[in-house]
C-alpha positions in Angstrom: -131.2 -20.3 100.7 -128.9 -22.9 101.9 -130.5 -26.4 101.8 -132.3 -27.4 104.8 -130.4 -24.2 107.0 -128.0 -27.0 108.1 -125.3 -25.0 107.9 -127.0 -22.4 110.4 -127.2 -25.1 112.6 -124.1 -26.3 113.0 -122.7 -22.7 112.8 -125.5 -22.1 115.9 -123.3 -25.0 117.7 -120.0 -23.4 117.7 -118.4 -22.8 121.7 -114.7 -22.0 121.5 -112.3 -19.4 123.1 -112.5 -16.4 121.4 -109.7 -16.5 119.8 -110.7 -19.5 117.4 -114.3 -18.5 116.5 -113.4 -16.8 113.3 -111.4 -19.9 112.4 -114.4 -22.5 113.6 -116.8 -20.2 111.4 -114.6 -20.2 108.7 -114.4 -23.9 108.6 -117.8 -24.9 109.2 -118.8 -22.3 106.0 -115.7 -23.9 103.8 -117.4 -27.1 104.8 -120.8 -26.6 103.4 -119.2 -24.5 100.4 -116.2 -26.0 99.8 -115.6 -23.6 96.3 -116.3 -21.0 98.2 -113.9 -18.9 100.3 -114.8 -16.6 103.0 -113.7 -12.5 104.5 -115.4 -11.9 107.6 -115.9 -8.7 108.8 -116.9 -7.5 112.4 -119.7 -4.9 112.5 -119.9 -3.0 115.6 -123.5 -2.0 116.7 -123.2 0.2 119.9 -127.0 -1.6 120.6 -125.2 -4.5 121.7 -122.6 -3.7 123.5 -123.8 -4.4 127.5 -124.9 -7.5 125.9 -120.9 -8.7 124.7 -122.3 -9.5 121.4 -121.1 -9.0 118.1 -121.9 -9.4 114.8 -119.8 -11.1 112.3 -120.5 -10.9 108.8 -119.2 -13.3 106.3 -118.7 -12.7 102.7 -118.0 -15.4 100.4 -115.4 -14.1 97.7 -116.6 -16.6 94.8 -119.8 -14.0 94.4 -122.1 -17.8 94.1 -122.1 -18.7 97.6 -124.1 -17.3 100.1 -123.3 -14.2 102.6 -123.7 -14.7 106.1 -124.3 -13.2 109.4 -123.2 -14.5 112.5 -124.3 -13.6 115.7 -121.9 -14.1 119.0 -122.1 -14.0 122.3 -118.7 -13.1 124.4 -118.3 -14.5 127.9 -118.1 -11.7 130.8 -114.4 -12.1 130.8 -114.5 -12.3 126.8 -112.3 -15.6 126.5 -115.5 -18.1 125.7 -117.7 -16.8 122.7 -120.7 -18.9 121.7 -122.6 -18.6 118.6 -126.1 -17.8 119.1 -127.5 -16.9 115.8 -126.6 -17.6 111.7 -128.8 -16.4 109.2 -128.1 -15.6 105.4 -127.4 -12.0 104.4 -130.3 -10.5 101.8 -128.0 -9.1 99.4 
């Protein structure tokens, strides 16, 4: 587990346009991990759909750091997303 879930945190801060979150996950991730290069993948769930949230999952390609799931939720109009969850995927 990531020392201290700071990087949970600061991924639980992120508030951008929708069309930078990948980016500002990206970074924040490459921050704490800087060996450690990221794919994220989108998982749809139709649970969460009335909600506008999605679930992002990010896979770190070195196979050392950790996997990650991020949470988001869209605006109504789906140009704000804020990130209201970050936990480490169980692999």
């Amino acid at each position: 587990m990531i020392e201290n879930n700071q990087i949970f945190e600061e991924l639980k801060h992120i508030e951008c346009a929708t069309d930078s979150l990948l980016e500002r996950v990206t970074d924040v991730l490459e921050h704490f991990n800087p060996n450690g290069e990221y794919q994220i993948i989108a998982e749809e769930d139709d649970d969460f759909i009335h909600d506008n949230i999605k679930v992002y999952n990010a896979f770190a390609e070195d196979g050392i750091s950790p996997s990650v799931a991020v949470v988001v939720q869209e605006g109504l109009d789906h140009y704000v997303a804020r990130v209201v969850d970050a936990y480490e995927l169980q692999e």
